[in-house]
MARDODO-347916 format. One line per 5 residues: their letters; for each residue z, y, x of N, C-alpha, C, CB. Coordinates in pm, whole numbers. Each point is the difference from the previous one (the first is absolute). Glycine has a CB too. Example, Ala and Ser with C-alpha at 12.3 -4.5 7.8 and 13.67 -1.06 7.14 Angstrom:
2
AS) 780 -569 1319 0 119 -89 0 120 90 125 -117 -189 ~ -197 222 154 6 119 82 73 109 -77 -215 -63 118 $
//
This chain:
344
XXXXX) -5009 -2254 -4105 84 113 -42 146 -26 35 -161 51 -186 ~ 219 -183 142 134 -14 43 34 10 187 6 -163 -254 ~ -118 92 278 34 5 158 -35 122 64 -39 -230 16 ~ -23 356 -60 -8 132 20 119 93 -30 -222 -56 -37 ~ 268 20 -52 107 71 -78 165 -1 56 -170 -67 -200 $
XXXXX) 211 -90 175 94 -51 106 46 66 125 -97 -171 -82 ~ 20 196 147 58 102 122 23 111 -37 -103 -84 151 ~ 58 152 -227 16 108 -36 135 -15 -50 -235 60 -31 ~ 254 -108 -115 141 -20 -18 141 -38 54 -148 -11 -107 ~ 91 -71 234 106 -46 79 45 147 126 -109 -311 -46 $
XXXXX) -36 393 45 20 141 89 92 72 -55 -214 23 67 ~ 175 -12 -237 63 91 -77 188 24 15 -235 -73 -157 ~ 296 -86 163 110 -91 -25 44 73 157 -78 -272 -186 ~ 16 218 235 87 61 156 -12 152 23 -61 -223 134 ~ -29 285 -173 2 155 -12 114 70 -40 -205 -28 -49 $
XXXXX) 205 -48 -77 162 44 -116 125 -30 60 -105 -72 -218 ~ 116 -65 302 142 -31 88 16 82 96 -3 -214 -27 ~ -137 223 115 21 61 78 53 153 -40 -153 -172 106 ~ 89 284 -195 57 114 -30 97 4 -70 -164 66 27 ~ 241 -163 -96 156 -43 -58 81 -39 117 -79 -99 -229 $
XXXXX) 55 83 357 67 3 108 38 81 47 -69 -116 21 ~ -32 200 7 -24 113 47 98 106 -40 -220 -77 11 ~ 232 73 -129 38 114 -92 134 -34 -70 -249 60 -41 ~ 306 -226 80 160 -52 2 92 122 -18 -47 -201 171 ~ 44 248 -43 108 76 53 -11 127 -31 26 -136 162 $
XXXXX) -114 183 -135 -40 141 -90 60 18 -145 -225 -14 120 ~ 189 -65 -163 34 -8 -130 145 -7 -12 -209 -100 -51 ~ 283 17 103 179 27 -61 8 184 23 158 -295 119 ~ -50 263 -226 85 120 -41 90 48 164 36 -110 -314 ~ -86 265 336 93 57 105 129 -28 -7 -131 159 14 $
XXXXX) 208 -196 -101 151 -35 2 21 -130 68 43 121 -214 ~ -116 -178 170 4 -152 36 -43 -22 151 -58 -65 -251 ~ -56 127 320 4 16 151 114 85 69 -241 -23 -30 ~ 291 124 -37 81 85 23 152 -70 53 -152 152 -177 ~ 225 -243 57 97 -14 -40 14 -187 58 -14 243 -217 $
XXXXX) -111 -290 278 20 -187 16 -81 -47 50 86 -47 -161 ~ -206 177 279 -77 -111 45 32 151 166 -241 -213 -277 ~ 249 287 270 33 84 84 113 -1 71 -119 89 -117 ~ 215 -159 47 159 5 64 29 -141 79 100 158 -216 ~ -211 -223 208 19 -167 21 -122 56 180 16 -217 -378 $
XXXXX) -100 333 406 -13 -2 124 41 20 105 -85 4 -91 ~ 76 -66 212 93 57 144 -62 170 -2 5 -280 197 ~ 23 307 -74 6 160 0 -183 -8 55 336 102 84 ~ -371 -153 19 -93 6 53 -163 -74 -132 217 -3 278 ~ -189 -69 -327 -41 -49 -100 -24 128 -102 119 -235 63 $
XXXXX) 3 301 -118 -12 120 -69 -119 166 14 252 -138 11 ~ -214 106 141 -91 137 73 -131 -62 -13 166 111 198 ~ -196 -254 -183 -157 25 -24 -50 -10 -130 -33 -82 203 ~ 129 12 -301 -40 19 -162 -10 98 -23 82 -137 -79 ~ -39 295 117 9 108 -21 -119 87 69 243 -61 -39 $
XXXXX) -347 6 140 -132 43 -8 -103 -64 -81 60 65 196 ~ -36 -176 -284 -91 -65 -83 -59 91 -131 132 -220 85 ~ -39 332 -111 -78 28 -147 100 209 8 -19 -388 -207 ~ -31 448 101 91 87 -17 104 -19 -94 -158 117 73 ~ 117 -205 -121 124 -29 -121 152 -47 87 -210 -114 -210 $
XXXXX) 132 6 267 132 -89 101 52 87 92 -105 -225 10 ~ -36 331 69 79 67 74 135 69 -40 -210 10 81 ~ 170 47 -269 71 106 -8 163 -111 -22 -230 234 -116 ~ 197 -360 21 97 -92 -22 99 -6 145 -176 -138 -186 ~ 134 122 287 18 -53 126 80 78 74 -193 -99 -11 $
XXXXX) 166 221 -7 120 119 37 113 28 -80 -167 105 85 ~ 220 -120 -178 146 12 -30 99 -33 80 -70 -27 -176 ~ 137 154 219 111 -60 49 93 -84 16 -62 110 -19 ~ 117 -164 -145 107 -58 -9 -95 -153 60 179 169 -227 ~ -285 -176 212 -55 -163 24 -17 -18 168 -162 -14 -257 $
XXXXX) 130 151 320 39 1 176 119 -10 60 -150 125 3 ~ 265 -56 -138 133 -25 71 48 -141 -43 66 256 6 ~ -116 -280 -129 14 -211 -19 -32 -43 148 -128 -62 -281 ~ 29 59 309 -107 -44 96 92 -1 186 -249 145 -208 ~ 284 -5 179 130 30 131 94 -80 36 -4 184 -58 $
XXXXX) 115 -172 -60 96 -72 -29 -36 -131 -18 96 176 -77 ~ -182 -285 24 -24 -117 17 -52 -63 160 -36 48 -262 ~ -51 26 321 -46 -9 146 134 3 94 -240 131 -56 ~ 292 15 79 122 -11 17 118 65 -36 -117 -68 118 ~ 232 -51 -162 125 25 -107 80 115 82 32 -274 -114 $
XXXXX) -63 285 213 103 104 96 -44 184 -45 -3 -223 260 ~ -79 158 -385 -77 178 -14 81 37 -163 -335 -36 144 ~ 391 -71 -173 88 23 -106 134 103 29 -89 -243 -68 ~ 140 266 180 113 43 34 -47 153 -61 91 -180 225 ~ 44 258 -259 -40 127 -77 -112 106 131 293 -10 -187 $
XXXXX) -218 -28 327 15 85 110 -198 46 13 292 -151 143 ~ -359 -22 -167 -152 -41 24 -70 84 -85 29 -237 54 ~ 62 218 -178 -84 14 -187 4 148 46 112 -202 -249 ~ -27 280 312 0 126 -10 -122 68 87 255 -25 -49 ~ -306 -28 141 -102 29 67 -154 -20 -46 179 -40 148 $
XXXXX) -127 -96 -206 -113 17 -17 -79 6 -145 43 -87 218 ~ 68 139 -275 -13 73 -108 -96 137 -24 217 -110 6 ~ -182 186 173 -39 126 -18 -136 -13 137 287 135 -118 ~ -289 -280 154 -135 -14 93 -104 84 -19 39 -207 7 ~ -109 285 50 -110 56 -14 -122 -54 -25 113 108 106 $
XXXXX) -198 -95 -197 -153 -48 -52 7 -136 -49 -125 137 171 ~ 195 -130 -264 8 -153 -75 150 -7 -35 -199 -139 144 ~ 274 130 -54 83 -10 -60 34 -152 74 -63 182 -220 ~ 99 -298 134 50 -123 40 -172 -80 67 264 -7 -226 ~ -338 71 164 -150 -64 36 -7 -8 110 -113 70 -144 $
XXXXX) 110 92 229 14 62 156 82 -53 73 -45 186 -57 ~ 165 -216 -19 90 -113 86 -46 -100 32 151 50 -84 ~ -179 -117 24 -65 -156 10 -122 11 108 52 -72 -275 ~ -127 148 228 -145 30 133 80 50 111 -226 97 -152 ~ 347 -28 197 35 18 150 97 -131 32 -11 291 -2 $
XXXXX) 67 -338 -68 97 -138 37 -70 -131 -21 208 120 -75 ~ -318 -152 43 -9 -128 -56 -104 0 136 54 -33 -319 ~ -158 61 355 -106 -4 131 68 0 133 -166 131 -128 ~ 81 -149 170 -23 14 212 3 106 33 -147 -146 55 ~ 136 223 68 -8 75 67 -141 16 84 242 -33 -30 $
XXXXX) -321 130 -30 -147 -51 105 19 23 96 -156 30 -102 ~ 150 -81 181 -16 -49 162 -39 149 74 -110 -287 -46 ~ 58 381 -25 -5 167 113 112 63 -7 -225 72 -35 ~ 274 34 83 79 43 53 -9 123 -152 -17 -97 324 ~ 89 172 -324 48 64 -183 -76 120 44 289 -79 -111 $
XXXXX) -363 132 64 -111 71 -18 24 194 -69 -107 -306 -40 ~ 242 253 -25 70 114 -166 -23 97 110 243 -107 -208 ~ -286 219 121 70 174 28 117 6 33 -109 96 -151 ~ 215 -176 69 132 36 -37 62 -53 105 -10 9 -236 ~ -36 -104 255 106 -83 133 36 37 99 -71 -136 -37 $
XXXXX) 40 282 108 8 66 90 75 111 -36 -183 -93 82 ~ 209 134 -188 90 135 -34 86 4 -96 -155 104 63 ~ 123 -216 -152 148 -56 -75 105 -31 99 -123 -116 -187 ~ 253 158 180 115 -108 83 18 -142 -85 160 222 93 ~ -82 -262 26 16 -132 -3 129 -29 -128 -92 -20 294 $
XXXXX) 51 -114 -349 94 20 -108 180 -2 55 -219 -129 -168 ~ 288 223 120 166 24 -35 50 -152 -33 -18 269 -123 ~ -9 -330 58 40 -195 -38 -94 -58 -74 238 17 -27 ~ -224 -161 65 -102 -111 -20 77 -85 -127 -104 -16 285 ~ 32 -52 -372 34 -70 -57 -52 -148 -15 57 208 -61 $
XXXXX) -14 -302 115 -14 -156 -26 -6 -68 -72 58 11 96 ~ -166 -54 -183 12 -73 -128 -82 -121 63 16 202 -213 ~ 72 -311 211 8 -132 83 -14 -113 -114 170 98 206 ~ -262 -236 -205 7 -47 -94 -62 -100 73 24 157 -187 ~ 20 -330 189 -12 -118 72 -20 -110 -154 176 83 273 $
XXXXX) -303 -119 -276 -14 -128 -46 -40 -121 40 -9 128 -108 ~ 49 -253 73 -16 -98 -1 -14 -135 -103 69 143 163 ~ -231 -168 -154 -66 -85 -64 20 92 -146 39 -253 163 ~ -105 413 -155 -18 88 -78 138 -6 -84 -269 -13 16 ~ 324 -15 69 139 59 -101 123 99 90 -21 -263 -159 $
XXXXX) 86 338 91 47 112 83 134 -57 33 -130 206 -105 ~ 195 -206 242 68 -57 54 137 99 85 -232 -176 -17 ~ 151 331 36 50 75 36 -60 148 -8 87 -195 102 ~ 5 334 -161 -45 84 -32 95 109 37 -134 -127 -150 ~ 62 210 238 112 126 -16 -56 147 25 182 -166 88 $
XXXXX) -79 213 -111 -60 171 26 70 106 82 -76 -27 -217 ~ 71 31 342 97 80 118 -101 166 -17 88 -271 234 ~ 9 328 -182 -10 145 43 73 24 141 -6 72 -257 ~ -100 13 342 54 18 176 -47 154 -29 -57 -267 197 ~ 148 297 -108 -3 159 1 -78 53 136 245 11 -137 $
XXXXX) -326 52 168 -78 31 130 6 140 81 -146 -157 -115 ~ 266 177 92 5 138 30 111 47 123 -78 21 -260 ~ 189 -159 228 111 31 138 -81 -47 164 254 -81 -190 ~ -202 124 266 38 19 105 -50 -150 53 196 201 -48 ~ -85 -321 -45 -26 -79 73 -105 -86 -17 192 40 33 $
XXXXX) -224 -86 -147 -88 -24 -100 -155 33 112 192 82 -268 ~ -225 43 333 -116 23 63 -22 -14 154 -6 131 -188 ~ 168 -186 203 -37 2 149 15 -189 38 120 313 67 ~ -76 -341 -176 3 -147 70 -83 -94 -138 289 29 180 ~ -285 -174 -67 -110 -84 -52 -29 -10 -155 56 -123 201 $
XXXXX) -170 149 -228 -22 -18 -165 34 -135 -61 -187 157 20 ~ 246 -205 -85 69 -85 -102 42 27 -132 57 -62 176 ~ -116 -59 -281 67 42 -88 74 -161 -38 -168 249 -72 ~ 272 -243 68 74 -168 -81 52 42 -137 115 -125 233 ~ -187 10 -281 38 -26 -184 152 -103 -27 -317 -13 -61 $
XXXXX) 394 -35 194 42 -91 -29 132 73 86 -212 -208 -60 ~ 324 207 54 80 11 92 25 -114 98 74 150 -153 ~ 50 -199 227 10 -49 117 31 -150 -74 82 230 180 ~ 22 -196 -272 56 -170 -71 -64 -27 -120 239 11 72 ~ -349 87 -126 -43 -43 -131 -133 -118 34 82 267 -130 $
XXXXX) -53 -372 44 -115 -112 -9 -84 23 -167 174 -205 181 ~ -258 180 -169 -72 -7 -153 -107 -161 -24 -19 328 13 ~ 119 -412 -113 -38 -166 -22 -146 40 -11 218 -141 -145 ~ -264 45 128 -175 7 -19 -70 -150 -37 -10 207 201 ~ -66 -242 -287 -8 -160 -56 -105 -45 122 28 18 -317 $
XXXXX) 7 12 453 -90 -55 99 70 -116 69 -116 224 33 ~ 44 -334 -55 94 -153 37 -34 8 149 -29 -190 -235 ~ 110 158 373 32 -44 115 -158 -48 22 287 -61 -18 ~ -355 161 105 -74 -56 68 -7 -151 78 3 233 -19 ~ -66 -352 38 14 -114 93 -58 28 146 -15 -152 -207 $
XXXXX) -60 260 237 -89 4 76 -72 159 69 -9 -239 -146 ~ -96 263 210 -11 85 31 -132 36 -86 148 -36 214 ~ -246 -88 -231 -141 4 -114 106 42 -134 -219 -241 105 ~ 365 169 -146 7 1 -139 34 146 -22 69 -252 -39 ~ 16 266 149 38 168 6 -137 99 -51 179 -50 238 $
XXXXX) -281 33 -152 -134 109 -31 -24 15 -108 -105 -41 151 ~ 54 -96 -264 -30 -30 -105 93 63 -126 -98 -194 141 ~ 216 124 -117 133 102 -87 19 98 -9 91 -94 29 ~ -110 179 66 39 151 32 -171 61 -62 220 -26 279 ~ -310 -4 -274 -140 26 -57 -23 43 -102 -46 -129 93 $
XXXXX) 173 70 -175 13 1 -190 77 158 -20 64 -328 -66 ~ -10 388 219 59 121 -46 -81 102 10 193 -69 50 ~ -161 169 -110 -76 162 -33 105 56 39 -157 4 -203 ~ 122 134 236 86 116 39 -60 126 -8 107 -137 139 ~ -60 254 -193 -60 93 -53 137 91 71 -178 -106 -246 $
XXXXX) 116 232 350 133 78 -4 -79 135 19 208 -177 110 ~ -181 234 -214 -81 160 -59 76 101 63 -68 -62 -249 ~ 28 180 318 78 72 89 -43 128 -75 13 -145 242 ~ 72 217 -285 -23 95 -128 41 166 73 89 -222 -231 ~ -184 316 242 17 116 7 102 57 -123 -233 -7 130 $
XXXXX) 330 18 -141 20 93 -186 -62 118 -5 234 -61 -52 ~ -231 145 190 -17 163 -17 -131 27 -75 124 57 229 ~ -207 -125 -101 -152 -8 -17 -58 -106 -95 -2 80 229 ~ 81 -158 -272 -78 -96 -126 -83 -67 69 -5 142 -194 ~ 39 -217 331 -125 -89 66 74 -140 31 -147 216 130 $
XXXXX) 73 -301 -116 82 -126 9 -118 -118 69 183 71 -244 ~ -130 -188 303 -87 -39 62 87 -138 4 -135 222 119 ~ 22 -334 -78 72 -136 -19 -36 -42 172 -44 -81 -321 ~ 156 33 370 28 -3 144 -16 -196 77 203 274 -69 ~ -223 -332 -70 -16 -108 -7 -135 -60 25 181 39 -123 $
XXXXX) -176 -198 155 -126 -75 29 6 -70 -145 -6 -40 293 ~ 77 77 -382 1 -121 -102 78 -118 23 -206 67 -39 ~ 135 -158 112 -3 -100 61 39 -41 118 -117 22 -125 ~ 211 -121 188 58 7 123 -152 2 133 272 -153 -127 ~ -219 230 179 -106 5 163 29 -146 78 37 303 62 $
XXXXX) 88 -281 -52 62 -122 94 76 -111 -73 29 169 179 ~ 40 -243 -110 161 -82 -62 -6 -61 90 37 -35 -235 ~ 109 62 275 27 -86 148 150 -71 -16 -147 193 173 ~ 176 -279 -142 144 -68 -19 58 -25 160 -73 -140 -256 ~ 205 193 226 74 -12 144 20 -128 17 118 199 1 $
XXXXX) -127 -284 119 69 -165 32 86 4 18 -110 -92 76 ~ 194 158 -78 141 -23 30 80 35 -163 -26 80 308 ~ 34 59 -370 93 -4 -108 -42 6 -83 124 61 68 ~ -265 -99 -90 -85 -36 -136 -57 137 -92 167 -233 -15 ~ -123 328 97 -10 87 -85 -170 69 -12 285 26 54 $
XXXXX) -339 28 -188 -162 -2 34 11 161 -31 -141 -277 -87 ~ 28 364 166 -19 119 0 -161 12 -46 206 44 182 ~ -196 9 -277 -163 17 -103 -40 114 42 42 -102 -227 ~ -127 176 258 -63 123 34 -110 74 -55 79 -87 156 ~ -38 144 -229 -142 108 -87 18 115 93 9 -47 -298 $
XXXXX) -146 108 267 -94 88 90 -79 42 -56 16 -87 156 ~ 31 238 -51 -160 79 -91 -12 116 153 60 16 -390 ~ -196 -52 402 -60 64 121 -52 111 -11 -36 -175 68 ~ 81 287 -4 -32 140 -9 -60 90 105 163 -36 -135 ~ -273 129 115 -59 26 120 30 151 46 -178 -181 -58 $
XXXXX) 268 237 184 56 76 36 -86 99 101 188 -159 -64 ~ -170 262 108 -117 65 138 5 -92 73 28 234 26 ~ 50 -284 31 11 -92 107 22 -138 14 51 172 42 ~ -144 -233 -120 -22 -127 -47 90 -54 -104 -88 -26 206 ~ 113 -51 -265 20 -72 -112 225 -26 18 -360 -150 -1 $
XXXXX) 381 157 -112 147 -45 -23 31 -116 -140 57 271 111 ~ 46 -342 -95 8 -103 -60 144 46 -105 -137 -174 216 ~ 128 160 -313 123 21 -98 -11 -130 -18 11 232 -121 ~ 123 -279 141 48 -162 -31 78 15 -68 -26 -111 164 ~ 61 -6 -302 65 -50 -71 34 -74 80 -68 41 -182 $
XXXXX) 273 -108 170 21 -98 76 61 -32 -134 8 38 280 ~ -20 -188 -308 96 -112 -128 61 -68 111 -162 -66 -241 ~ 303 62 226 42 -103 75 64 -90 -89 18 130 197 ~ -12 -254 -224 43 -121 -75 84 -76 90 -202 -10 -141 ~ 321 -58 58 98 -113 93 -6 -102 -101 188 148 146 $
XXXXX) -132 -251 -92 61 -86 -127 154 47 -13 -161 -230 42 ~ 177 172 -182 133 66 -84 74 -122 35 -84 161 -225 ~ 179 -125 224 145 -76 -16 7 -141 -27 71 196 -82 ~ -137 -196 -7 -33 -165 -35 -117 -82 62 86 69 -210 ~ -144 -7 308 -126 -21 45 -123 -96 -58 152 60 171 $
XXXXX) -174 31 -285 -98 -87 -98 -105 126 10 172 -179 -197 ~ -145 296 138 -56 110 -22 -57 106 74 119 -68 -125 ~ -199 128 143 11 149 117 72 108 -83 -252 -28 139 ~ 312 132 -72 22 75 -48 -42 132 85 150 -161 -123 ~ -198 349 118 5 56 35 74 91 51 -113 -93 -81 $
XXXXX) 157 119 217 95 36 53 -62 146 90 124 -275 -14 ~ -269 317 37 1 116 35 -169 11 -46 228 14 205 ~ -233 150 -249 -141 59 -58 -6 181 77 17 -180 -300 ~ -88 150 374 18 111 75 -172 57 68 293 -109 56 ~ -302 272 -75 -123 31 43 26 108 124 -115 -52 -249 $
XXXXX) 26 15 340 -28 125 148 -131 -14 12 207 -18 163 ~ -260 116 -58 -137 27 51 34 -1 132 -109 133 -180 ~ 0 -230 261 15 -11 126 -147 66 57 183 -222 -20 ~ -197 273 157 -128 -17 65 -73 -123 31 84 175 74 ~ -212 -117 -35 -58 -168 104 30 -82 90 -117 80 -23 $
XXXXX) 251 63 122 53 -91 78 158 -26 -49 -176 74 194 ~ 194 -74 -299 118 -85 -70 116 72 15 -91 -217 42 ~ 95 347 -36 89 98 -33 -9 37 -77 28 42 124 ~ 122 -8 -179 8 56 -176 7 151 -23 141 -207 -61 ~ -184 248 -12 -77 192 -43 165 41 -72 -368 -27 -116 $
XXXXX) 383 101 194 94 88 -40 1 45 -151 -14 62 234 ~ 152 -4 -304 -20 70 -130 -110 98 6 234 -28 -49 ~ -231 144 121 -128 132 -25 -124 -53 19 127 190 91 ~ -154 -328 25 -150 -56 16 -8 -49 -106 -33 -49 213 ~ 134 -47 -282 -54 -110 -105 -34 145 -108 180 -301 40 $
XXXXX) -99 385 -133 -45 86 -69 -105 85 8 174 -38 -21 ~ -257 53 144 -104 68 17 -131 -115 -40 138 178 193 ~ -124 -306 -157 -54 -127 -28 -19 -19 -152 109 -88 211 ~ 12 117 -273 -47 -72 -140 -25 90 -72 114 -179 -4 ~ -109 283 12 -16 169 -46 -162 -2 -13 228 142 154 $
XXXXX) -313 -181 -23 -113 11 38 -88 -127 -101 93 115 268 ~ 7 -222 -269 -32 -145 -103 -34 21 -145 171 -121 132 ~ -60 202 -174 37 43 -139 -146 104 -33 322 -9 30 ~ -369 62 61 -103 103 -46 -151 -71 12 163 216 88 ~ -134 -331 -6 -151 -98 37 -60 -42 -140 95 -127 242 $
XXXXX) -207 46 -211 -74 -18 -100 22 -159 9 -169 227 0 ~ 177 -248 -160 -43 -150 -21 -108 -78 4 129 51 -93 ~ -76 -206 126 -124 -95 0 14 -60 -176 7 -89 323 ~ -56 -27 -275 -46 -72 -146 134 -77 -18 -291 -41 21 ~ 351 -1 -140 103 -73 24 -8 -151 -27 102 206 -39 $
XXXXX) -230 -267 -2 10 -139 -26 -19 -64 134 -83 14 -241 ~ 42 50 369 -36 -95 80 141 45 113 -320 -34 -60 ~ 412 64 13 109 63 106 77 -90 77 29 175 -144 ~ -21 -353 106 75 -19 29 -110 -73 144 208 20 -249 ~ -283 -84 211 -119 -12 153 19 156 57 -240 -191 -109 $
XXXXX) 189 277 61 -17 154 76 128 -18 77 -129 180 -188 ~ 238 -189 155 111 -48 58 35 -34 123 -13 -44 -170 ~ -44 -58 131 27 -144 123 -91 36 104 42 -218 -162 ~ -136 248 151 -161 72 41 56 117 91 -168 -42 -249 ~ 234 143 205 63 59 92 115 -18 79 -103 95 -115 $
XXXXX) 176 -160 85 82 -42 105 -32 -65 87 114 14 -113 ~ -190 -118 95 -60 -41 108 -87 8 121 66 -47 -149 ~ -119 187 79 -91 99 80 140 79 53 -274 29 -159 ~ 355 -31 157 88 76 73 36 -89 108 81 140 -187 ~ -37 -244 144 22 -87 77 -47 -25 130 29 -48 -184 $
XXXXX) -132 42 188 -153 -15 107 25 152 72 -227 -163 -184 ~ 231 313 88 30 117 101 71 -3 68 -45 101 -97 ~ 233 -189 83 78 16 34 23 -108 151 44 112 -264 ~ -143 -181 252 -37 -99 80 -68 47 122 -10 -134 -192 ~ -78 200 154 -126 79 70 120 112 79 -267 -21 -219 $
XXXXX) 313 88 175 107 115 39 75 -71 121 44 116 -259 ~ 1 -196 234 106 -94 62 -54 -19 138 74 -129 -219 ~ -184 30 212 -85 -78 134 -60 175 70 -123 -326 -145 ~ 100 423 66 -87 99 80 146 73 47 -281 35 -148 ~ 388 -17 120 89 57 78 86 -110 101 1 188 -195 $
XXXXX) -46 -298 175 68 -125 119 -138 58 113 127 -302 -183 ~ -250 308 154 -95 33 95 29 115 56 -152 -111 -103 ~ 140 215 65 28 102 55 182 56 113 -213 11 -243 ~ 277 -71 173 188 -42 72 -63 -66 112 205 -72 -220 ~ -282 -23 223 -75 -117 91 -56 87 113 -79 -181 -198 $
XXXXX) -3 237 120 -93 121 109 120 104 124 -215 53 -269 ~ 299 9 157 35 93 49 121 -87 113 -82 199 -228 ~ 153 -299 180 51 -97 67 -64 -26 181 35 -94 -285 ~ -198 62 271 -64 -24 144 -17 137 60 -133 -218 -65 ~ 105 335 -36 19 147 97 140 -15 94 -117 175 -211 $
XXXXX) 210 -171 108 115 21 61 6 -31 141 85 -33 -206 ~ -99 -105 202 46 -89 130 -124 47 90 134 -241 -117 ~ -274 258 106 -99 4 85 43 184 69 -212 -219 -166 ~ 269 278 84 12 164 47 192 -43 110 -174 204 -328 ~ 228 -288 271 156 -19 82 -54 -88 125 199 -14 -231 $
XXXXX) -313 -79 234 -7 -64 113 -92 71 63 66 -203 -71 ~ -167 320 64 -65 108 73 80 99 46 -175 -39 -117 ~ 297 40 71 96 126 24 108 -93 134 0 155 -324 ~ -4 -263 263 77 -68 153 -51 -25 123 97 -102 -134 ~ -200 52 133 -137 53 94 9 89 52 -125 -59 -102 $
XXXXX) 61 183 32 51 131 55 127 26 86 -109 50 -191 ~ 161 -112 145 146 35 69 11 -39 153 113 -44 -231 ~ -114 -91 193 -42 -85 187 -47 54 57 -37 -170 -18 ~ -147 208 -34 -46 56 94 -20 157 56 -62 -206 -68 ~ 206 246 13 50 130 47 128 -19 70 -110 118 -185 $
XXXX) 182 -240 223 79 -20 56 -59 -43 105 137 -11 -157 ~ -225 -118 161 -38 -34 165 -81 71 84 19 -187 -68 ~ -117 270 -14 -119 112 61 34 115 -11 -169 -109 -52 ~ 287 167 48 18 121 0 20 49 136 75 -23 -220 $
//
């Protein structure tokens, strides 16, 4: 009897832990998930606690805990200019924000109704935000106007920095070109390109540096985020450029230029009206997943890389080709000539 029984009781014992496990979390008080276990998640973390139940879902949507969520991700959304947008964001509210700025860009070309008969936005807004070793190092919030004259006819640029401004940064003097990669690795970069009219916004960033390259001569290192975009006519590159020096005392780096353009494949830069027809078309695309963005990232650039490669060698071939026409049609035409001079 005891040795029949015994299992049973020891089934019973783990039955009960097991459904006192189970039923942990369920059980606290909605205030208490509400108010100290909800505000402690990243944003992406949040969106999937919020398909787990209807309760959480409904917990999970409050605004004020998406615009926590904003403003902690990135501090550059604190400025009144951000709060005001996306205050009045469409379908959520600060939530909708976060799902168009925090993801990728899927890799097809923007699909919207709208993107074809909406105009292009009147001004852009920049909400720019650089960390390092998760701590925020640099933050700002520009406004460009898209509507003059000159603004659409010449090269797209935007600089966060003027010509003499430097910004310190706790990044110690690279030794090397490996130590350089490694150091610069620890930075993030987030630069959100904000419709106001239309309430659309989009993150133009790789996260994560693509490149880091250090000059041999004045030490200075240029970090490069990227985000690869797919156009009618093959693919365009929006680059982040960080440029870093050492400071004065040459212990430290400091940042001395933060600047974004869109180039083609063959390394020409898109005008104001091209680049605005570009991110117009971005802003209306559909998102990817955002935990795997910063590989998705790297993953695409590098696949650009290889196009831009491929582009390259097939127009050296073809210059090549048309190169041996040339001469084979000028040395048949000299030919000709002779032998209309001596046999005529």
């Amino acid at each position: 009897m005891n040795a029949t029984t015994a299992p049973t009781s020891t089934s019973t014992a783990a039955t009960a832990e097991k459904d006192s496990t189970t039923t942990s979390f369920s059980s606290l008080h909605t205030d208490i998930i509400e108010a100290h276990i909800l505000p402690r998640l990243d944003g992406a973390t949040l969106a999937t606690t919020s398909c787990s139940s209807t309760t959480l879902r409904h917990l999970s949507s409050q605004d004020h805990l998406w615009t926590q969520t904003c403003h902690s991700t990135w501090p550059s959304t604190r400025s009144s200019r951000v709060c005001q947008v996306i205050s009045t964001y469409p379908d959520g509210g600060p939530r909708s924000f976060f799902a168009h700025a925090f993801p990728l860009l899927e890799e097809g070309r923007s699909s919207s109704k709208h993107s074809s008969s909406a105009p292009p936005p009147s001004e852009l807004i920049s909400a720019v935000d650089i960390h390092y070793q998760d701590k925020i190092i640099f933050s700002k919030v520009q406004e460009t106007e898209t509507v003059t004259g000159w603004f659409r006819c010449s090269p797209f640029r935007i600089d966060l920095l003027e010509p003499k401004d430097v910004i310190p940064t706790p990044i110690k003097q690279p030794d090397g070109d490996d130590t350089c990669t490694v150091i610069f690795k620890d930075m993030t970069l987030s630069w959100i390109l904000i419709d106001p009219i239309r309430r659309l916004a989009v993150n133009l960033s790789s996260h994560k540096p693509v490149t880091v390259q250090r000059h041999w001569l004045t030490g200075e290192v240029q970090v490069r985020f990227a985000s690869i975009l797919a156009v009618s006519r093959g693919h365009v590159q929006c680059g982040i450029v960080v440029t870093c020096c050492v400071s004065e005392e040459g212990e430290m780096m400091q940042m001395r230029e933060i600047s974004l353009d869109i180039e083609d494949m063959d390394g020409m830069h898109k005008n104001g009206k091209e680049c605005l027809g570009i991110l117009h078309r971005a802003m209306d695309g559909k998102r990817g997943k955002g935990r795997n963005r910063v590989e998705e990232g790297h993953r695409r650039y590098k696949e650009y890389l290889e196009m831009k490669k491929e582009r390259r060698e097939r127009k050296v071939r073809t210059e090549g080709t048309l190169d041996i026409l040339c001469v084979a049609f000028g040395v048949s035409c000299f030919v000709a000539f002779l032998c209309f001079i001596f046999f005529r």
